[in-house]
Legacy VTK file of the C-alpha trace (Angstrom):
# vtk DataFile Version 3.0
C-alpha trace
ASCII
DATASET POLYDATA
POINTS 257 float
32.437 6.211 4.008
35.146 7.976 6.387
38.360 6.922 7.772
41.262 8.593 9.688
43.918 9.252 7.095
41.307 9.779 4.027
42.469 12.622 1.398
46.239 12.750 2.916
47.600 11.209 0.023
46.181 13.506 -1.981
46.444 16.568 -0.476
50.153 15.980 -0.915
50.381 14.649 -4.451
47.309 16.864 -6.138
47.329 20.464 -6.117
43.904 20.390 -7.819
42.819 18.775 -5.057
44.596 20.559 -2.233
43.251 23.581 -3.803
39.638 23.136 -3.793
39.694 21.786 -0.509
41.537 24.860 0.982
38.842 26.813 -1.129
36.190 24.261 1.277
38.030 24.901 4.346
37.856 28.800 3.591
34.102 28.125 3.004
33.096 26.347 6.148
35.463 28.577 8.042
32.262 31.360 8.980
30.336 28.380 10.760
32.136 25.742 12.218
35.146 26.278 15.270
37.447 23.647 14.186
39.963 23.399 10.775
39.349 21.180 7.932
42.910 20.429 7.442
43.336 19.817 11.448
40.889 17.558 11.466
42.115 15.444 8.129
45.551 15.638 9.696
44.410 14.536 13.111
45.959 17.157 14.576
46.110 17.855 18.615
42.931 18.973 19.448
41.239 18.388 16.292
37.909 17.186 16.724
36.564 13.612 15.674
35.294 12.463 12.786
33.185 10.629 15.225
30.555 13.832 15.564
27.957 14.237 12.621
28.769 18.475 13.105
32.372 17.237 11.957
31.844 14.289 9.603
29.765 15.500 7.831
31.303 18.922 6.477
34.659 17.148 5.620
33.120 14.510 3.543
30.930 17.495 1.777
34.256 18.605 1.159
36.489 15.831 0.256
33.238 14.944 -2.243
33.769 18.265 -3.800
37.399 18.487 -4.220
37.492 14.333 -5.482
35.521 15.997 -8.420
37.651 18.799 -8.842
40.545 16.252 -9.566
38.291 14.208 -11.730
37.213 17.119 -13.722
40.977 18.076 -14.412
41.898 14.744 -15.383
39.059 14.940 -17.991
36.133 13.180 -16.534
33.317 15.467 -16.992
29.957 13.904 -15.448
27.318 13.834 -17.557
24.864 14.068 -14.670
24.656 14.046 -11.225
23.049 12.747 -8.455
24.000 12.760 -4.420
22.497 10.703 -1.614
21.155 12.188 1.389
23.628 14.661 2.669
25.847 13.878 -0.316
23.008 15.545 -2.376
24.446 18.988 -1.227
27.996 18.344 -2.843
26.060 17.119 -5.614
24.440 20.218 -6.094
27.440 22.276 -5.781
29.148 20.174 -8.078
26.273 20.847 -10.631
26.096 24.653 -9.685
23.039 24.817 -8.564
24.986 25.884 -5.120
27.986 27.872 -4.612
30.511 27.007 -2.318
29.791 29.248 0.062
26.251 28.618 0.079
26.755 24.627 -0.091
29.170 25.157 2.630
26.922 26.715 5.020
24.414 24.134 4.660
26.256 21.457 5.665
27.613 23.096 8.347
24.965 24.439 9.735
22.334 21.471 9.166
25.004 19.242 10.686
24.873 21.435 13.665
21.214 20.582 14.200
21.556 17.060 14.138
23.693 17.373 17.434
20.221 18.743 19.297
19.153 14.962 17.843
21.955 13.201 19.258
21.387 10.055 21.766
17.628 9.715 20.354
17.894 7.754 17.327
18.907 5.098 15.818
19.448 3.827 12.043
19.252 -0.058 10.407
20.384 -1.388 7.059
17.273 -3.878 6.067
17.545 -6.069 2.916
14.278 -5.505 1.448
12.514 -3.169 -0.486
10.867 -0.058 0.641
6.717 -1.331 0.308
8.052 -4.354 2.060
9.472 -2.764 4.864
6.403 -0.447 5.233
4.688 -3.190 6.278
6.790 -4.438 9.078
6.841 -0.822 10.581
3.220 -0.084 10.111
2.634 -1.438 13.678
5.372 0.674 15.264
3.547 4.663 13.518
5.453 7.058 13.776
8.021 5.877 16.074
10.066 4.610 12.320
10.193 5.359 9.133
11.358 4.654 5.948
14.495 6.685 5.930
16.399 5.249 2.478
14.920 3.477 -0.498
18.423 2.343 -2.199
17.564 -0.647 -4.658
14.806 -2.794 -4.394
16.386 -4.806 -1.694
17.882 -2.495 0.236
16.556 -0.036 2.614
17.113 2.511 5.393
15.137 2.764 8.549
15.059 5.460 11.139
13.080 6.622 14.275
13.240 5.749 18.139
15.813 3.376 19.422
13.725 0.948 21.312
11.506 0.766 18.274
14.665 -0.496 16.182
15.745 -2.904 18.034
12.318 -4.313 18.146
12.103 -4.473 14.420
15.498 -5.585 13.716
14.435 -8.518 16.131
11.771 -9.459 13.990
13.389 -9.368 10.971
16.109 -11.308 12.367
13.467 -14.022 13.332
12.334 -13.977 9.369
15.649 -14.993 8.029
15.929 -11.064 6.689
19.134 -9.267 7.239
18.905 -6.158 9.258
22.002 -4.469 11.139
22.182 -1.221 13.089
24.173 1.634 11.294
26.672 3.504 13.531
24.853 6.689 13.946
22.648 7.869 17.137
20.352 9.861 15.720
17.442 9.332 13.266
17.810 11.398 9.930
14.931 10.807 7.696
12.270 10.169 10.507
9.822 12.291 12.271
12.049 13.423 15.079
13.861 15.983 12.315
10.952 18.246 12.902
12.333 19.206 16.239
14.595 21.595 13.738
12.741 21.989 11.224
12.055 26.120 12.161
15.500 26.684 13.049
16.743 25.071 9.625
14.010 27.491 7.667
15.395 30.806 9.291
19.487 29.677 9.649
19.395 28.366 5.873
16.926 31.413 4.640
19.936 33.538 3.041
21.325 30.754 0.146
20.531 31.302 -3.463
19.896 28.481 -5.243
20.485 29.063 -9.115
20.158 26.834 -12.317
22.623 24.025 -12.327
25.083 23.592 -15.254
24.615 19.998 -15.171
21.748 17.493 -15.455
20.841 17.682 -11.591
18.886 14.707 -10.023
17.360 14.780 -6.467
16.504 12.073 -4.285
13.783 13.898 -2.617
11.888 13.863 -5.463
14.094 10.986 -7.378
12.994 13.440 -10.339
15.275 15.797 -12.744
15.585 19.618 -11.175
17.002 22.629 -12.801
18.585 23.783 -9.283
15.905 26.597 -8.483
14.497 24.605 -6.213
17.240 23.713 -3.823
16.312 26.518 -1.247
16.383 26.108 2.515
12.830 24.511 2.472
14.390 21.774 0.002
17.065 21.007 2.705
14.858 20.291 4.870
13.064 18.071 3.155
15.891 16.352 1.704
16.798 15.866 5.664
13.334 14.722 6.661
11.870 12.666 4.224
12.942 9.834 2.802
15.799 9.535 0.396
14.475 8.000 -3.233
17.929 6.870 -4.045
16.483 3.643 -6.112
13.795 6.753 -7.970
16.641 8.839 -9.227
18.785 6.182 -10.241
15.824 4.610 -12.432
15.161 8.690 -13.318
18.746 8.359 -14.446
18.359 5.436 -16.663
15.319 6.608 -18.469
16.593 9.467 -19.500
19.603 7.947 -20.671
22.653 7.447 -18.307
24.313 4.837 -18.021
27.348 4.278 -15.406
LINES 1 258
257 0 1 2 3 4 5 6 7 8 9 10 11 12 13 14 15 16 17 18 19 20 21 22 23 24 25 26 27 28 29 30 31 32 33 34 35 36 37 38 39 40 41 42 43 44 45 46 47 48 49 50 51 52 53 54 55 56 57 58 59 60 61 62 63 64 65 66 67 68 69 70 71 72 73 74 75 76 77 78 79 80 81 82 83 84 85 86 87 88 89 90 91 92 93 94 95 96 97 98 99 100 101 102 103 104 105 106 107 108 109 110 111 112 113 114 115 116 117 118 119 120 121 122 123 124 125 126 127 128 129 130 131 132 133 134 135 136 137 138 139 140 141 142 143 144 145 146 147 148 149 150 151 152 153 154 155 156 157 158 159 160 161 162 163 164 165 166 167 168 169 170 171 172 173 174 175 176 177 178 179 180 181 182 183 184 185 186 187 188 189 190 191 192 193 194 195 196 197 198 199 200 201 202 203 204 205 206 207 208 209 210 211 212 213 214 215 216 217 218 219 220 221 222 223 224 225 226 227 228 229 230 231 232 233 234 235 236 237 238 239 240 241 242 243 244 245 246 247 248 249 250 251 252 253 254 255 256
């Protein structure tokens, strides 16, 4: 979803754009040591996009400013809906977040998947999410079920041995299965190593009522923004993400895309 170069183009020819993402940068400024623009530019001495503390900030905020432009070229969404860590742009795009407060979650939850580093993995599996249950039922709670996305496509997450073992034998079942470029294991049981220091770092935001039809893929359920408080980050970063729910969620109650 990232590339070196991404936003340039814009950031030259939009100033909607440019401005809301030097409103992010300003944002993210209190909790990260590097600069937005730097790191877009690939400036000397700007950090990676390679590191999940930097990646993931600067696509919160490239999300963000994309609907900014949208919004001024008259596409107003009638709902929305984010995936995983995309779920906090999606929130602030809603209003259920400010920027600030959107701003600091990212950052700082980012910066606790760095203690995770270099003990996870992640796999792309082509079936559905009571299907893959079963083939990780032997391995407990070294995997889990880290993405439900349609009903033949999942996410799975936990120890690397564990991974390789299971993309092995789906590999031997004629099921696709392939390793996602990440090393460590959102969505799994080894995010409870942060879980305390998440609680007290993200205590402070205020979540409010959203201004637009909010759906989370925690719950894959409808929320009026209330709820997004720091134990709701948590979770979104721990359990699984009910992508395939909230889309469905989405459809009943109407939307179309």
């Amino acid at each position: 979803s990232q590339w070196t170069g991404m936003a340039l183009s814009l950031l030259e020819t939009s100033e909607v754009f440019r401005e809301r993402l030097e409103a992010c940068a300003r944002a993210l400024s209190p909790h990260v040591d590097w600069s937005l623009l730097a790191v877009l530019r690939s400036e000397a001495g700007a950090p990676s996009l390679d590191r999940v503390d930097v990646v993931q900030p600067v696509l919160f905020a490239v999300l963000v400013s994309l609907a900014a432009l949208w919004r001024a070229m008259g596409v107003v969404p009638d709902a929305v809906v984010g995936h995983s860590q995309g779920e906090i742009a999606a929130a602030c795009v809603a209003g259920a977040l400010s920027l600030e407060d959107a701003a600091k979650v990212v950052a700082l939850r980012s910066r606790a998947l760095t203690r995770l580093a270099g003990r996870g993995a992640m796999a792309a599996v082509e079936l559905g999410g009571r299907k893959l249950e079963e083939h990780l039922e032997r391995f407990g709670k070294r995997l889990s079920v880290a993405a439900i996305n349609s009903p033949r496509a999942s996410l799975v997450s936990g120890d690397p041995e564990a991974i390789d073992a299971l993309l092995h034998e789906l590999t031997a079942a004629d099921v696709f299965a392939k390793k996602v470029r990440v090393d460590y294991a959102s969505h799994s049981a080894q995010v409870g190593a942060v879980e305390d220091e998440l609680l007290s770092e993200l205590a402070s935001i205020v979540p409010r009522a959203s201004s637009l039809p909010l759906y989370s893929t925690v719950t894959g359920e409808k929320l009026d923004g209330t709820e997004l408080d720091a134990s709701y980050w948590y979770r979104n970063l721990r359990q699984t993400v009910r992508f395939a729910h909230a889309t469905q969620s989405l459809l009943s109650d109407g939307h179309r895309f």
